[in-house]
C-alpha atoms as one frame of an Amber mdcrd trajectory, in Angstrom:
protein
  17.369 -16.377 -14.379  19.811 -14.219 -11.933  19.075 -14.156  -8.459  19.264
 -10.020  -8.749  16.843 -10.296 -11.861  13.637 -11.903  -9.273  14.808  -9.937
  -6.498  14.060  -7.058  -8.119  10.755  -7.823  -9.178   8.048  -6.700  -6.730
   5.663  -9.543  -8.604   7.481 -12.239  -8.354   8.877 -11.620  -4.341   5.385
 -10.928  -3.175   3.774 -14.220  -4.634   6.446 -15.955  -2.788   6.063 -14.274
   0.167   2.242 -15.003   0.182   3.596 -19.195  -0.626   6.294 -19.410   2.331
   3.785 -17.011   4.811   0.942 -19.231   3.948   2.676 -22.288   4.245   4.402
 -20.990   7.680   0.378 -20.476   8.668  -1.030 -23.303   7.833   1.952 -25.864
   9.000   1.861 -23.987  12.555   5.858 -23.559  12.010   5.627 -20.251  12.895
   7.380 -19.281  16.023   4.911 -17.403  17.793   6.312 -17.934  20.999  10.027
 -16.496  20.033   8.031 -13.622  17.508   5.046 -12.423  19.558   2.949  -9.505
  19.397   5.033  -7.007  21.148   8.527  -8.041  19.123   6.216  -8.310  15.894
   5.057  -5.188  16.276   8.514  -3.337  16.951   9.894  -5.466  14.329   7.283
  -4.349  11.838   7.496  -0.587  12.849  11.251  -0.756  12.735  11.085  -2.484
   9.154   8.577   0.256   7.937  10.483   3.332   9.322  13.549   1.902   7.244
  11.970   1.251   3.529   9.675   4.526   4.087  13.514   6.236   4.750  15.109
   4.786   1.799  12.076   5.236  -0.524  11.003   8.876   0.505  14.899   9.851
  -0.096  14.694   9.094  -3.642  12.108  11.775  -4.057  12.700  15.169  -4.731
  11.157  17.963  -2.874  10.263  19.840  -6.038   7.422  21.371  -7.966   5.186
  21.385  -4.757   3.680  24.795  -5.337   0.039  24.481  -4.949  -0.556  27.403
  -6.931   0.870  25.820  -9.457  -0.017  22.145  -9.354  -2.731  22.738  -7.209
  -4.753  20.266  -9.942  -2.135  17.388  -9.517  -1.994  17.843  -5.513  -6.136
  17.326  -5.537  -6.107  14.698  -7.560  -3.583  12.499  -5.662  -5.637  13.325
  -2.585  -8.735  12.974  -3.890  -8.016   9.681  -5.867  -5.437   8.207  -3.083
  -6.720   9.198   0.262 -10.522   9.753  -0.115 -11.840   6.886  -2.707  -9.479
   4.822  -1.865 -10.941   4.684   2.024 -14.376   4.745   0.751 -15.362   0.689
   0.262 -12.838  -0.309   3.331 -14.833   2.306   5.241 -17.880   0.587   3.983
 -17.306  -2.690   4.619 -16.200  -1.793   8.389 -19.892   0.287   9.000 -21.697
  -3.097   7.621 -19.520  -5.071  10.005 -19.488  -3.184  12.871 -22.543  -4.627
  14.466 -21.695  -7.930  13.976 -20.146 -10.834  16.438 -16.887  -9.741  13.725
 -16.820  -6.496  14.593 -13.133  -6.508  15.966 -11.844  -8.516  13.323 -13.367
  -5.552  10.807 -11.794  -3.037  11.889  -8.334  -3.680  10.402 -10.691  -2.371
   7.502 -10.491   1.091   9.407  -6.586   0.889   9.590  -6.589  -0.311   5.711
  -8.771   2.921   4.780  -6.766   5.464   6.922  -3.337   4.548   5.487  -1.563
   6.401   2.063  -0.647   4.422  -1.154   2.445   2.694  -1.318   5.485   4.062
  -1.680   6.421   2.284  -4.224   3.993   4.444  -6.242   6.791   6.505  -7.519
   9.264   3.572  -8.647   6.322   1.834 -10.240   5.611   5.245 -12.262   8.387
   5.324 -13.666   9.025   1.890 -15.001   5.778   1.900 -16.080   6.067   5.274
 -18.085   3.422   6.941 -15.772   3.449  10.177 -14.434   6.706  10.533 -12.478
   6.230  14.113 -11.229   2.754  13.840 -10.418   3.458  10.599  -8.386   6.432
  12.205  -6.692   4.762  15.267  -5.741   1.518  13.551  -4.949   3.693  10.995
  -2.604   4.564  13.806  -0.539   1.791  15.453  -0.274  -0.206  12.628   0.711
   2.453  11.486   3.311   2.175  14.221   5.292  -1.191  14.559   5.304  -1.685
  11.269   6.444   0.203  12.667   9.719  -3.421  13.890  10.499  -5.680  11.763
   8.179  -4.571   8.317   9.871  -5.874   9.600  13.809  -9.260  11.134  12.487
  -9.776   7.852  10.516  -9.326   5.772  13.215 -11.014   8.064  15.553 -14.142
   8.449  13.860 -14.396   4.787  13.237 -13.142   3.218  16.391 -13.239   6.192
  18.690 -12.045   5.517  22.354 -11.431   1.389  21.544  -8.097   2.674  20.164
  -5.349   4.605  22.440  -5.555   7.864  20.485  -2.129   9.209  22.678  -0.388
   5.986  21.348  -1.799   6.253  17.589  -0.665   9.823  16.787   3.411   8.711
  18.834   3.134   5.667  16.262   2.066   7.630  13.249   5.084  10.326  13.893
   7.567   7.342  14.266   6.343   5.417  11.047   5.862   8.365   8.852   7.180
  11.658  10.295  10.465  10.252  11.275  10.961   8.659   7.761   9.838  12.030
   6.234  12.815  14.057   7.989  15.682  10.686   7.640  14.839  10.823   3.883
  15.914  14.046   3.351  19.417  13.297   4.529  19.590  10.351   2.387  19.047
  12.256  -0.238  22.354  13.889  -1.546  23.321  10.095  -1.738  23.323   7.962
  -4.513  21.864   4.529  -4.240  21.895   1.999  -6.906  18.850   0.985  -8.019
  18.901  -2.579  -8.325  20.089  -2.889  -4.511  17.664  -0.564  -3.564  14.933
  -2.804  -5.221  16.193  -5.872  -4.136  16.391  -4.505  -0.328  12.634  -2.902
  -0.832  11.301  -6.264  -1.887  12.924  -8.459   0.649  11.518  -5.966   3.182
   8.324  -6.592   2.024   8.868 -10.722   1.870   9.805 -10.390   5.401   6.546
  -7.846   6.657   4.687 -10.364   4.305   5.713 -13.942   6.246   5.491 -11.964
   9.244   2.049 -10.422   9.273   0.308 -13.625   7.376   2.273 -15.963   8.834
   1.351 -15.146  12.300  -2.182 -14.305  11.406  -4.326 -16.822  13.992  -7.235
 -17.241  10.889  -9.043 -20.227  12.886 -12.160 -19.496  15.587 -13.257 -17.401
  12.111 -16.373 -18.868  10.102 -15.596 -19.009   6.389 -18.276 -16.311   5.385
 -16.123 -13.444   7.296 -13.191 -14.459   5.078 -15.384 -14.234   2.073 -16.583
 -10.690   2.556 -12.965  -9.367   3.859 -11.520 -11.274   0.350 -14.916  -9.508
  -1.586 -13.937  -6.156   0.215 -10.572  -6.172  -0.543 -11.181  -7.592  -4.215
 -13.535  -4.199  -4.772 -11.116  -2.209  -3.505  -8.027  -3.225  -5.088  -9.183
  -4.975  -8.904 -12.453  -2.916  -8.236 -11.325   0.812  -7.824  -8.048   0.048
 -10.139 -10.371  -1.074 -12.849 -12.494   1.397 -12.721  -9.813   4.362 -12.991
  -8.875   2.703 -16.262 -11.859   2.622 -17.877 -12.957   5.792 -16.513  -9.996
   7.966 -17.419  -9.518   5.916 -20.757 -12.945   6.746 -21.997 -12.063  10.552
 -20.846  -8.741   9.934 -23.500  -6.471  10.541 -20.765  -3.200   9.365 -21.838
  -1.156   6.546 -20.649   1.081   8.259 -18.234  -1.933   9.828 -16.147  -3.676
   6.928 -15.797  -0.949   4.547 -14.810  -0.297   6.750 -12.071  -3.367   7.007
 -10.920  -4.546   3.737 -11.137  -1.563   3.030  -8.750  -2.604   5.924  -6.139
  -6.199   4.563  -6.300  -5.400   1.163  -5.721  -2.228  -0.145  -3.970  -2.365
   0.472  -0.549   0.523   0.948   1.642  -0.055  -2.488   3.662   3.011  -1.740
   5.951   1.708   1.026   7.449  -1.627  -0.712   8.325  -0.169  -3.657   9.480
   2.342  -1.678  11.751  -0.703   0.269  13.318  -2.773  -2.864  13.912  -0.628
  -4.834  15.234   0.486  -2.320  17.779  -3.018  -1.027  18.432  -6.084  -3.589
  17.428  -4.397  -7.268  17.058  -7.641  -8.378  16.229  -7.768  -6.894  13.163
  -5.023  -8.314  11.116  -7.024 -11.148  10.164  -9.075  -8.639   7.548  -5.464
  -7.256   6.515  -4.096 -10.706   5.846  -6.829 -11.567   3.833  -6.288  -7.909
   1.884  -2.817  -8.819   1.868  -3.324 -11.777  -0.335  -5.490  -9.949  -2.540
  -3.275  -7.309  -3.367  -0.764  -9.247  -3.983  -2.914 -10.995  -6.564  -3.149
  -7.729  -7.688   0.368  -6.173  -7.809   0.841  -9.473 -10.519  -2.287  -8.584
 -12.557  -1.232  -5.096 -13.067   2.804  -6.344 -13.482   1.519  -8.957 -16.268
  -1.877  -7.871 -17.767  -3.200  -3.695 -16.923   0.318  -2.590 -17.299   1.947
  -5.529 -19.353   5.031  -4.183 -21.574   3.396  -5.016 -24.652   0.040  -3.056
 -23.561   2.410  -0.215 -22.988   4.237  -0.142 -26.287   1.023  -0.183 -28.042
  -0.262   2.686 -26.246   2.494   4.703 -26.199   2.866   4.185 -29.956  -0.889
   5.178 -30.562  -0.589   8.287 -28.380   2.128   9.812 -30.092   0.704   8.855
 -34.009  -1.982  10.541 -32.352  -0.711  13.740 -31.260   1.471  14.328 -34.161
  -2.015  13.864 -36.574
């Protein structure tokens, strides 16, 4: 197999970024004392600003009329910013009076941030919804310019520097949101583009997990941050499908929103904990690894090419009955 052919898969680059990050972890090879938290934290930030760029530019700033798609617009927020916080949220209120309480609120910074960007890229080699995911990326994005802070605030309230959170939230996702739009009269090929996304990701990956300090921590906390992030993730992805399926809503819809529900932009919560609330990357490392899990059960299972054929193939016998 070509080196291009696993660098471009998003499946196979996060599994081994979980492998080398865990390994790094566990070994106690990582070099904390050349990487520590204030260099991790700019390096994260920096790393972030640079994929949001280069993803945001590939996405057209077209059929955004809320008149018009008003429908689509509600349904990426309603599916990818307010269930998607809901059993994060959760878990953090159960937590929150317990000797784990700092630890739990990386749940807070999970629940406040958008879906991936790769939402879009995903759509469309998946057959989803392209337009709906593009226009729903944007919205969401920029709403998230005032849905992270009043997350976080109403959570965590004056334990987080609020001045701080809103000058990191322009930097990681305003900033991108302007530099993608001169990107965008430029072509980029596709495969590098991938391949760069995805060894971004390795690196935020080893970096965030590997550095993770997961002892002092009694097994049971790990098993309700792995039970959280299991709901959330196989939980509220798997629940879409059957939901929407049993509604007949085709293929494309559901893929899409499946993805919104359920894949988490990681980077973005791992940038604001690490610069705000250190102590709660250990419940974002654990969510990390689920995810991950995840991203391969939806690459070779949900959304497996075979799967896709057969629906596709059903849906249009069907609509030409």
């Amino acid at each position: 197999m070509k080196a291009m052919t696993l660098l471009t898969s998003s499946a196979f680059m996060m599994m081994a970024a979980m492998v080398v990050a865990l390994i790094t972890n566990f070994s106690g090879a990582f070099p904390g004392d050349v990487l520590d938290a204030g260099l991790r934290s700019n390096l994260t930030i920096l790393t972030l600003v640079v994929m949001l760029t280069l993803s945001m530019s590939r996405i057209p700033l077209q059929n955004l009329n809320p008149l018009k798609y008003g429908k689509s617009m509600a349904r990426a927020i309603f599916l990818g910013m307010i269930v998607a916080s809901i059993i994060p949220l959760l878990g953090y209120f159960l937590l929150k009076d317990t000797e784990y309480a700092k630890q739990a609120a990386g749940l807070v910074f999970i629940a406040a941030t958008p879906f991936a960007g790769s939402v879009l890229p995903l759509s469309i080699i998946l057959r989803g919804d392209a337009e709906h995911a593009a226009r729903g990326t944007i919205v969401i994005y920029i709403l998230s310019l005032i849905w992270i802070p009043f997350i976080v605030w109403m959570a965590l309230g004056d334990s987080v520097d609020m001045e701080f959170l809103i000058i990191t939230v322009i930097e990681l996702i305003g900033v991108p949101l302007v530099l993608s739009r001169l990107l965008a009269r430029f072509e980029i090929n596709k495969d590098f583009l991938a391949a760069f996304l995805n060894c971004c990701i390795f690196f935020m990956v080893w970096l965030s997990v590997g550095a993770t300090n997961f002892s002092g921590n009694e097994l049971w906390i790990f098993a309700v941050f792995i039970i959280i992030a299991a709901l959330r993730s196989f939980g509220l992805g798997t629940a879409v499908e059957v939901i929407e399926k049993k509604a007949g809503i085709h293929w494309g819809q559901r893929v899409t929103d499946i993805l919104m529900t359920s894949y988490k932009n990681k980077g973005v919560a791992i940038a604001l904990c690490v610069a705000l609330y250190p102590p709660g990357m250990v419940a974002i490392a654990t969510s990390i690894l689920i995810e991950i899990t995840w991203v391969a059960f939806m690459d070779s299972v949900l959304f497996s090419k075979k799967r896709m054929e057969r629906e596709l193939a059903s849906e249009s016998e069907g609509s030409t009955v």
